[in-house]
Each structure stands twice: as C-alpha cells, then as structure tokens.
C-alpha positions as CSV (number, residue, x, y, z in Angstrom):
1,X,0.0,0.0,0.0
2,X,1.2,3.6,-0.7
3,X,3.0,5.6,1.6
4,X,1.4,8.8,2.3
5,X,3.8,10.4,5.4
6,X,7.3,9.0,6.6
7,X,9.3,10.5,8.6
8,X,13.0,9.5,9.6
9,X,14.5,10.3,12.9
10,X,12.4,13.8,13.0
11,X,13.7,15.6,15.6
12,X,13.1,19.5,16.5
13,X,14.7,21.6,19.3
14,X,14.2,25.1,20.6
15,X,17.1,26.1,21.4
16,X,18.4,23.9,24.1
17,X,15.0,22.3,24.6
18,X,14.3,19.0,23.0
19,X,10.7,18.9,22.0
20,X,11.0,16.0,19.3
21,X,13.5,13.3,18.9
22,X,14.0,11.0,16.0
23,X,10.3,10.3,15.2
24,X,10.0,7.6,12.7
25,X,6.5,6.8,12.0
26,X,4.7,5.4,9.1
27,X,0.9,6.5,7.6
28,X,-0.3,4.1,4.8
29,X,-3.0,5.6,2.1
30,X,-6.6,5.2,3.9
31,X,-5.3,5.4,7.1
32,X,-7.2,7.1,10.0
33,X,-3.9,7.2,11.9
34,X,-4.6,8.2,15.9
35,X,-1.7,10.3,17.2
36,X,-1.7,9.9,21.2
37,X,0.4,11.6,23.9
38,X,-0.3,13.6,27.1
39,X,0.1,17.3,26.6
40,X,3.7,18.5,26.2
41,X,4.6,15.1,24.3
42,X,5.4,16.8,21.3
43,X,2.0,16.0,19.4
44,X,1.5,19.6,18.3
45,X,5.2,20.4,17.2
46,X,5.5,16.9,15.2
47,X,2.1,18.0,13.5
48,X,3.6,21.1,13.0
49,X,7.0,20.5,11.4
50,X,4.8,17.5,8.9
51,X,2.5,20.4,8.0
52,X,5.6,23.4,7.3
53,X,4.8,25.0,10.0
54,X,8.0,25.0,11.7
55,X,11.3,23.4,10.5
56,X,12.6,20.1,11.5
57,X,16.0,20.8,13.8
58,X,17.4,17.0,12.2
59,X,15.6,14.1,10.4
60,X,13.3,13.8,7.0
61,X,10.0,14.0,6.0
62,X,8.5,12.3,2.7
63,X,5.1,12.9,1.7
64,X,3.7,11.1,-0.9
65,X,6.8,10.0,-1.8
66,X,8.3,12.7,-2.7
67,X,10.8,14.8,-0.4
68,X,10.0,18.1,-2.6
69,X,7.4,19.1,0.0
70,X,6.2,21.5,-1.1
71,X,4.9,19.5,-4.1
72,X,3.4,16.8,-1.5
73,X,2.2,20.0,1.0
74,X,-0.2,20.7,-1.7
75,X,-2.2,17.1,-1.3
76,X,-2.4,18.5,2.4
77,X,-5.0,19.9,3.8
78,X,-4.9,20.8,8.2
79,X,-6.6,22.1,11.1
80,X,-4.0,23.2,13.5
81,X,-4.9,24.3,17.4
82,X,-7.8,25.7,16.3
83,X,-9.7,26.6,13.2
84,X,-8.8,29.6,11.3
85,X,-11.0,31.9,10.4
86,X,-12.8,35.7,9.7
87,X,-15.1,35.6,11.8
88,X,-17.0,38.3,10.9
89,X,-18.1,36.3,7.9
90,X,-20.6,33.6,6.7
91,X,-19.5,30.3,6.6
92,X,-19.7,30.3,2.8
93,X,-18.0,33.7,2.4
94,X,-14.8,31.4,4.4
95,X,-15.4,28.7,2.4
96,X,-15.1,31.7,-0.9
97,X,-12.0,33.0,0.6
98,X,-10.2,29.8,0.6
99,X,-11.5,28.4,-2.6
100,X,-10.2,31.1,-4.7
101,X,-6.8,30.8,-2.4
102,X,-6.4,26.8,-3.0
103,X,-8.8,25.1,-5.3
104,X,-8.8,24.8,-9.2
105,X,-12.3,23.2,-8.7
106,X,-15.7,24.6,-10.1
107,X,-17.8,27.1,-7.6
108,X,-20.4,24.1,-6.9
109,X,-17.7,22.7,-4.5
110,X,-18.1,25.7,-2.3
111,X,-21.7,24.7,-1.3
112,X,-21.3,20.7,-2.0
113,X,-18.3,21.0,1.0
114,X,-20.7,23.0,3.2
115,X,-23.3,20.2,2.6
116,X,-20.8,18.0,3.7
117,X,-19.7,19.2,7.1
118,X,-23.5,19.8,7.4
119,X,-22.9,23.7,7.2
120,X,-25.2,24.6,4.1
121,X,-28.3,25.5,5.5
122,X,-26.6,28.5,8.9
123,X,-26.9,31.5,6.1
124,X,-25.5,34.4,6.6
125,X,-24.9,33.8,10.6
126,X,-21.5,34.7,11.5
127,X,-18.8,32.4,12.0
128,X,-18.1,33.8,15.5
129,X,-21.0,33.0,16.7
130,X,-21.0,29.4,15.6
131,X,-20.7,26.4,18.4
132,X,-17.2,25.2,18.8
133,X,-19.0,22.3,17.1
134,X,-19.8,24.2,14.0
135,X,-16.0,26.6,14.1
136,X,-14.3,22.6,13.6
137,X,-16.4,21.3,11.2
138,X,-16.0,25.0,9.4
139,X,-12.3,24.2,9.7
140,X,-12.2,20.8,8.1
141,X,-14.2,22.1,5.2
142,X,-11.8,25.1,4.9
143,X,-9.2,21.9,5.1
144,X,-10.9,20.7,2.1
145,X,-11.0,23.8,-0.4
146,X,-8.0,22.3,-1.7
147,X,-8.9,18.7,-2.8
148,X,-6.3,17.0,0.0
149,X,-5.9,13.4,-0.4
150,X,-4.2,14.0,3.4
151,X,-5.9,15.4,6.3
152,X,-3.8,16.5,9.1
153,X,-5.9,17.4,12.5
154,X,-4.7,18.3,16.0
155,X,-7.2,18.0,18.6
156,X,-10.3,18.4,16.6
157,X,-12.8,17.2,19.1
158,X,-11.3,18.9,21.9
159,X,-13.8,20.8,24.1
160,X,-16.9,19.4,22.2
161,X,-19.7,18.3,23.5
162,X,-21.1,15.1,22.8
163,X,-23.0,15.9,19.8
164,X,-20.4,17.8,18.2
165,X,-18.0,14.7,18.7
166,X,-20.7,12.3,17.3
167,X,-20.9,15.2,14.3
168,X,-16.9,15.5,13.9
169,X,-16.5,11.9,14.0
170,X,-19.3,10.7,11.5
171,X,-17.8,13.4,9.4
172,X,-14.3,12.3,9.3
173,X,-15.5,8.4,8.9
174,X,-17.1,9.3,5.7
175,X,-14.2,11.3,4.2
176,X,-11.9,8.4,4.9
177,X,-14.8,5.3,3.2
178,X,-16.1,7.4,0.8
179,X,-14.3,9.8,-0.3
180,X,-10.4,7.9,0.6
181,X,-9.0,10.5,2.4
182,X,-6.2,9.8,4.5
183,X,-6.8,11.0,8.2
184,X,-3.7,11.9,10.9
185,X,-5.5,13.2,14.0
186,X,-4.3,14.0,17.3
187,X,-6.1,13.2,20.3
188,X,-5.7,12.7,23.9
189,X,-9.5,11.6,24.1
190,X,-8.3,7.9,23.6
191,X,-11.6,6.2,23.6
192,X,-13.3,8.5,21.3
193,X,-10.3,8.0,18.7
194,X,-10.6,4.2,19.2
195,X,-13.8,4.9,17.7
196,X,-12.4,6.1,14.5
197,X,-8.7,5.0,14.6
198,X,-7.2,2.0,12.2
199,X,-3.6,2.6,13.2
200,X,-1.9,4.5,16.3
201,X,1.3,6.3,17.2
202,X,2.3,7.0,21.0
203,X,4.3,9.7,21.8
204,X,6.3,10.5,24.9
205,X,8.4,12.9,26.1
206,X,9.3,13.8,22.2
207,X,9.6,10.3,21.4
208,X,7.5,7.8,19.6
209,X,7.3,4.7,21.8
210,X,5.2,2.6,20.2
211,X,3.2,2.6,17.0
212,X,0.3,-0.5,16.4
213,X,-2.8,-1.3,14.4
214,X,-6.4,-1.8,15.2
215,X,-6.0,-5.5,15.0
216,X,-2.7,-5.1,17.2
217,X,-4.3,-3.4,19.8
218,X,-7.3,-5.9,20.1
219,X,-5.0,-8.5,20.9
220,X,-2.9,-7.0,22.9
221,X,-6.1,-5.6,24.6
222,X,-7.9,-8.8,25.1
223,X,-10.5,-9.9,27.4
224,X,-9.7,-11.5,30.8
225,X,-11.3,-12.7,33.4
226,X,-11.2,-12.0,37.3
227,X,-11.9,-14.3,39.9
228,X,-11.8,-13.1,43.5
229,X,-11.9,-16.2,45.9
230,X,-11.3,-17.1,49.9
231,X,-7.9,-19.0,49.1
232,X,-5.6,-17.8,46.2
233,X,-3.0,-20.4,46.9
234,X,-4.9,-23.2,46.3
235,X,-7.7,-21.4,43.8
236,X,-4.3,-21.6,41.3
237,X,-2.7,-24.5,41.4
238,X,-6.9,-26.1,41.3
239,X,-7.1,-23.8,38.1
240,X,-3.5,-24.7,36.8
241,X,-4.5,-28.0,36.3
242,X,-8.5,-27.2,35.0
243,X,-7.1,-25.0,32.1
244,X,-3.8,-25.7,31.7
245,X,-3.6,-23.6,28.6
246,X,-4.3,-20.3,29.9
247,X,-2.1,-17.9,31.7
248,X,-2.9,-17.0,35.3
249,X,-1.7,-13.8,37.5
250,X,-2.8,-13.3,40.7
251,X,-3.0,-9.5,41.7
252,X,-0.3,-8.1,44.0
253,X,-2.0,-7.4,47.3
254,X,-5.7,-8.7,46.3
255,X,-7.6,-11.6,46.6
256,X,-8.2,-11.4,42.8
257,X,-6.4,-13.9,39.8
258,X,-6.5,-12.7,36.4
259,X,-7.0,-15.7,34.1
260,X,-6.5,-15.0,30.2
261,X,-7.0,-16.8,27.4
262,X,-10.1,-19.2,29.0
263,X,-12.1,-19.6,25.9
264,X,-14.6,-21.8,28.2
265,X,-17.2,-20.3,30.0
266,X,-17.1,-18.6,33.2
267,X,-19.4,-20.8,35.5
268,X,-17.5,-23.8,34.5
269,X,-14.3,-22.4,36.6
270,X,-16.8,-21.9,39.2
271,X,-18.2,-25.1,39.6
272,X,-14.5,-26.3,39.5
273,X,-13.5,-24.2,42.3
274,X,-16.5,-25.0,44.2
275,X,-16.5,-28.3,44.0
276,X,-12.8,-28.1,45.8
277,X,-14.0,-26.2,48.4
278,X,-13.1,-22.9,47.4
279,X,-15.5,-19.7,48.1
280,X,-15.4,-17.5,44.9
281,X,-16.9,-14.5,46.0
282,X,-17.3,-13.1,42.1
283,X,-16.1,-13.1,38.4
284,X,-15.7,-10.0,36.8
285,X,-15.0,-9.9,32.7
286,X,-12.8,-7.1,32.0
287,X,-10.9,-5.9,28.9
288,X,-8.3,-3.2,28.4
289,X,-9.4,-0.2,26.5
290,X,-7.0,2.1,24.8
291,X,-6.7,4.4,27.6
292,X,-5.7,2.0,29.8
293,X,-3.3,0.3,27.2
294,X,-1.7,4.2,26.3
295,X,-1.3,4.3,30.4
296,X,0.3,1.1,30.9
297,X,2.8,1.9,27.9
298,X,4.0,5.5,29.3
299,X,3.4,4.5,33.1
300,X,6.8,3.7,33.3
301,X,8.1,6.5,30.9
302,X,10.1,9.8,33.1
C-alpha cells in the first residue's frame, strides 16, 4: 500500500530544549492514523514541522513520496490548534476566501463541501457566533478547499460536546470510506479515537514509543477474566490444572487472579472451584481499552 507520510529520525529543538526526537513513523494511504500523547509530548510540534509550519531541527520528511514538500504539502489539507477563520463572515464567504486561495475546482464545491460538514443550510450567521462544534467542522471544510488526499488534525474534538463529537466523528468516517481521504488526528481523548482509529502512534516525552494497528491493539487488549476467591493459593494451582492452557496472574495485594486466554465459560471455573471447596466471591469480565493500554505503555516512561 502507498505511503502517504514517513518520517525518519524527526527531531526538533528550541534552542536547548528537545521537544522531538527521531520520530519515525509510518501512515499508509486510507489510514485514519490516531496520534496519542499527554500534553507536552510533542503531538503539536511533530504536526507542525509534517504540516511546514515550523522546521525540522534533524531528520526527513517524505510525503507522498516525494521529499520536494512542497509539491506533497499541496495534497495536504490541516486544522491546527484551532480553526482559522474571519469571523466576521458567513461560513460560505470562508469557504469563498479559501476556494479562490487553493482550489482549481468549479464554484459548486463551495456549497457541496458545506453540505458535507453539514454547514449549508446557517446563512449568513456569522462564524463567531458558531458552536465550537460548527468553528471545527468549518475548519475541516476550509481543510478541504484544496482537494487534499491527506488530512492532518490536532485536537479536533477537543472541548466538544457530545454531539459535536458524534458530528466531527461521522464526518471524518465518511471522508476516509467514501471519499479515501487519508486522516492523521491527534487526540488525547483515547476512547473516542478508538472509535475512528485504524492505526496509532504513542508519543512521549518527544519520542514515539510505540506505534500498532487496530488489530494489534485488540490482541494486545484482550478480554480476561477476574476471579476473587477465599484461598488464592490453592484457587491456582486447582485452576493450573483445569485449564492448563491459559495464563494466570494473581494480583499483587488482592484476593483477585486474572485468568486469560479461557475460551470456556465462566461458570465452568466456578463449579471447579466450588467443588474443591473454594469460596469464589465473584467473576468479573474485563478488557483493556486504549486508555488503559496508552497508560500502561508510558506509566513507566520519566
């Protein structure tokens, strides 16, 4: 599959501050490609230095395969921080502005993008007094003007209620299936980008630590269950021997064992335990989300 963004060893410093350092990541064509890191990882200055924003301190950047950048920027199309706009003007006279700046397209797409990020029917009412909702979906389809095969977004449901989310998200899912635009979006609102997300990149301190697909995640993210019994000592070696293939933990200080990859049922480890006397006080299903996965990766991180 095409390469749309690599980037090799990107690194940027202000002055003696290192913000990034040797980023190397990877975004295949029809990605929706979930950056994550706590604030101050270096989300926002990566996004930057991929978009032109600022300039890379060390490393390379190929977009589209092509390191002439600037021929590759203009497939681009981003919403930085925070939309920009006049905000003293209709959503279509923005839309006008950035047409004539980027696109070679006919007029019609002016009001077809509009209908789009469901914008076409707010008239003449000012983009400042749009929800922060309707200011990010007025961004993407500013994003648009210019026909971008690659949208870059930092943060774009950040601060929006739960419709606008649902709105920005259904939004971005059908630009990516139907229309095959390839999506890099920052987010520390893990679970909501889990909802959207094919691929991910953590970031930490400036440095990528891990980078995984969907299917990655799922299995390192798999179900388990937890069994909280009266004797732990003898509720393992009972459950050693019942299902020998899967891998048991108990949990430091509790009175809890983790068993996972039981593809039995639950009451059957019940009965089991029952029937050798031990009390199981409950069994809990539980499964790692991406939150808790991102946590467990830069827990240990300075």
């Amino acid at each position: 599959m095409e390469d749309v963004l690599l980037t090799n060893k990107l690194t940027k410093k202000y002055g003696s501050r290192l913000c990034v350092s040797e980023v190397s990541m990877n975004i295949k064509k029809g990605d929706i490609y979930g950056f994550i890191g706590k604030n101050g990882a270096g989300k926002t200055t990566t996004i930057k230095m991929i978009s032109g924003l600022t300039k890379p301190t060390a490393g390379e950047i190929t977009l589209f395969g092509e390191k002439n950048l600037s021929k590759g920027r203009c497939k681009v199309g981003t919403v930085i921080e925070a939309p920009a706009f006049v905000p003293h003007l209709s959503a279509r006279d923005n839309m006008y502005i950035q047409w004539k700046l980027l696109s070679g397209q006919h007029e019609n797409v002016i009001d077809e993008t509009l209908s789009l990020v469901g914008l076409k029917d707010v008239g003449k009412k000012k983009a400042r007094d749009f929800s922060l909702g309707m200011k990010q979906r007025l961004g993407i389809g500013m994003a648009l003007m210019g026909d971008p095969e690659f949208l870059v977004l930092d943060e774009p449901v950040n601060g929006l209620d739960p419709e606008g989310i649902v709105q920005v998200r259904s939004l971005l899912k059908d630009l990516n299936e139907n229309r095959g635009v390839t999506i890099f979006i920052s987010s520390h609102l893990l679970n909501e980008l889990s909802r959207l997300a094919n691929r991910y990149g953590i970031i930490n301190n400036g440095r990528l630590i891990d980078e995984f697909s969907i299917s990655e995640l799922e299995t390192r993210c798999k179900s388990h269950l937890d069994i909280k019994v009266d004797d732990t000592a003898r509720a393992l070696s009972v459950l050693k021997e019942a299902c020998s293939n899967a891998e048991l933990k108990l949990v430091e200080g509790t009175d809890t064992i983790e068993v996972h990859g039981y593809d039995g049922r639950p009451g059957e480890l019940t009965k089991i335990l029952a029937v050798n006397d031990i009390f199981v006080e409950s069994v809990t299903k539980s499964k790692v989300d991406l939150e808790d996965y991102f946590m467990s990766v830069v827990g240990g991180e300075n």
